[in-house]
VODOKE-685016 format. One record per residue: residue number from 1; x, y, z of N, C-alpha, C, CB in turn. Coordinates in steps of 0.05 Angstrom, whole numbers, always signed. Glycine has a CB too. Layout:
BEGIN
PT:num:nc1:nc2:nc3:cac1:cac2:cac3:cc1:cc2:cc3:cbc1:cbc2:cbc3
PT:NUM:X:Y:Z:X:Y:Z:X:Y:Z:X:Y:Z;
...
//
This chain:
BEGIN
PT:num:nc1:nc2:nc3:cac1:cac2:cac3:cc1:cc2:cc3:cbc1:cbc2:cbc3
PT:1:-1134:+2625:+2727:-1122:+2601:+2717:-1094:+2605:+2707:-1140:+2588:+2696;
PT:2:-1090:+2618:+2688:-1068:+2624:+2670:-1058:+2655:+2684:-1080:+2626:+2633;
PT:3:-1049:+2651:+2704:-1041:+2685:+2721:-1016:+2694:+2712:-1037:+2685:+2761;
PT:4:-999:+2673:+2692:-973:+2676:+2691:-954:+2688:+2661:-965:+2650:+2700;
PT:5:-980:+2697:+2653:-969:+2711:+2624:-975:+2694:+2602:-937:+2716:+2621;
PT:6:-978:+2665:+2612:-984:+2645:+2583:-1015:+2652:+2579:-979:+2606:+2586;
PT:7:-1009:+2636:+2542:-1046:+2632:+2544:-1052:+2612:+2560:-1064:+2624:+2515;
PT:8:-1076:+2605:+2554:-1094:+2590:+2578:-1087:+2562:+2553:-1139:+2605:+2587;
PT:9:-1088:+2539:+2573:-1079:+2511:+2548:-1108:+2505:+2545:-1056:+2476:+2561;
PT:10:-1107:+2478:+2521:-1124:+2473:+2507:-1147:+2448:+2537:-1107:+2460:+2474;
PT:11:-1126:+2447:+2556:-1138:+2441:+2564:-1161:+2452:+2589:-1126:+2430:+2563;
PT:12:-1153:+2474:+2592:-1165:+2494:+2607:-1193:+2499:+2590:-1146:+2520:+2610;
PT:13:-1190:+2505:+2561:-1200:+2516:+2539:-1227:+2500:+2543:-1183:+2512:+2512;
PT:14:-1219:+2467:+2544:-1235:+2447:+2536:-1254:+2450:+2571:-1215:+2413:+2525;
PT:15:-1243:+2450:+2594:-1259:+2454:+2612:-1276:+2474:+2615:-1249:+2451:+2627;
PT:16:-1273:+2490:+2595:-1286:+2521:+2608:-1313:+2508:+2588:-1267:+2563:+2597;
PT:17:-1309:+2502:+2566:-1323:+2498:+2539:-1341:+2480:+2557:-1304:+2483:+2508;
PT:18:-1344:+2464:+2567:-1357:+2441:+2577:-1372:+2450:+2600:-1338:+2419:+2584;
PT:19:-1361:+2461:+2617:-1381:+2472:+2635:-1403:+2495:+2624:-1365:+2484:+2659;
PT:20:-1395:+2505:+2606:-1413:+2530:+2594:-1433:+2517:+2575:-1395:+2555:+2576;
PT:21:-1427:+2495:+2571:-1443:+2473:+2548:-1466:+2464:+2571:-1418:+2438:+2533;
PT:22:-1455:+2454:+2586:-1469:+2440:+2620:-1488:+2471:+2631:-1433:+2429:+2653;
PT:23:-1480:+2489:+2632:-1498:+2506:+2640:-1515:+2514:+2625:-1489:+2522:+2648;
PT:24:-1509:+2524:+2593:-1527:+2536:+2578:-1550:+2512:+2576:-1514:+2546:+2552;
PT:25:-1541:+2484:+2577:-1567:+2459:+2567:-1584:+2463:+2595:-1554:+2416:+2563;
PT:26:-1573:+2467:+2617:-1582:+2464:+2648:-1610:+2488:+2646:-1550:+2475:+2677;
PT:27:-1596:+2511:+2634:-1612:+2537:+2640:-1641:+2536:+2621:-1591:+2565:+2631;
PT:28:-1628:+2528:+2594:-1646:+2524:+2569:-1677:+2499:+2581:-1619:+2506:+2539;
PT:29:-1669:+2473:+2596:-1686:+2462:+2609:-1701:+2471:+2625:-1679:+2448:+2617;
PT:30:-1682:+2488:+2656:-1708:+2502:+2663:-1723:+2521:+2658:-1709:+2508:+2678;
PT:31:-1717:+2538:+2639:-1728:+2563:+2628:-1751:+2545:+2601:-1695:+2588:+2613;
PT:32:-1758:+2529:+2597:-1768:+2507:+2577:-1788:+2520:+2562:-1780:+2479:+2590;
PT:33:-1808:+2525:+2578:-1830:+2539:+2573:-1827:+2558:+2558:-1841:+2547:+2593;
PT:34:-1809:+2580:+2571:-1804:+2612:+2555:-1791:+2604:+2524:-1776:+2636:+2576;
PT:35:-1777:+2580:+2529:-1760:+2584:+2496:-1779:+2566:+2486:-1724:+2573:+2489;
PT:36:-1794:+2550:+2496:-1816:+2544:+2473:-1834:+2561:+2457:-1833:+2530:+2482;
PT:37:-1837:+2580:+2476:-1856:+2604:+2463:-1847:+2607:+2432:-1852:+2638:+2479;
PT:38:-1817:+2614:+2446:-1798:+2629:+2424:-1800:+2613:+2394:-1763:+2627:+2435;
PT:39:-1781:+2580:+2406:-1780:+2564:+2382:-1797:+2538:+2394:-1745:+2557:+2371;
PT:40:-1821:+2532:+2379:-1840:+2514:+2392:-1822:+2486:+2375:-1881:+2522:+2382;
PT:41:-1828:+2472:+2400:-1815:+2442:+2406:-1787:+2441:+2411:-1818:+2423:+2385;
PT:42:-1770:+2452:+2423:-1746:+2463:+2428:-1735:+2437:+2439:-1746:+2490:+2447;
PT:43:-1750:+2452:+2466:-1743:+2431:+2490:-1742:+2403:+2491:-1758:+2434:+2507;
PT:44:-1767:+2386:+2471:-1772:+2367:+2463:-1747:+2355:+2453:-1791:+2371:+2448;
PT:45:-1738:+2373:+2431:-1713:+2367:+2412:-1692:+2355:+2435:-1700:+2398:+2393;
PT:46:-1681:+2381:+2446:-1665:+2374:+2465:-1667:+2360:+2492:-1658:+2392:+2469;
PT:47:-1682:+2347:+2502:-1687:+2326:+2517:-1681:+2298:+2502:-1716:+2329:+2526;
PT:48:-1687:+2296:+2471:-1687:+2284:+2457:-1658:+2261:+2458:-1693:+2302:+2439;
PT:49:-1635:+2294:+2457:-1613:+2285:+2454:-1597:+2282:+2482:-1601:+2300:+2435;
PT:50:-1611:+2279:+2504:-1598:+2283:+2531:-1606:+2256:+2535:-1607:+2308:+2553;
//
């Protein structure tokens, strides 16, 4: 993205932040089961807020 010696802008910042937000919720849903083990009613929670 930023090949040219600058930092990366806030707006780069904000896209990277958002897709990694979008993946980690994506992964956390299908993996549901295993992190319930972990923290029981997880998934629940977070379906909650989707």
């Amino acid at each position: 993205m930023a090949d040219n010696g600058k930092r990366p802008s806030i707006v780069e910042w904000s896209l990277i932040l958002v897709l990694v937000a979008i993946l980690a919720t994506t992964a956390l849903l299908l993996l549901g089961d295993q992190v319930d083990r972990l923290i029981p009613g997880f998934t629940s929670w977070l379906r909650s807020w989707l």
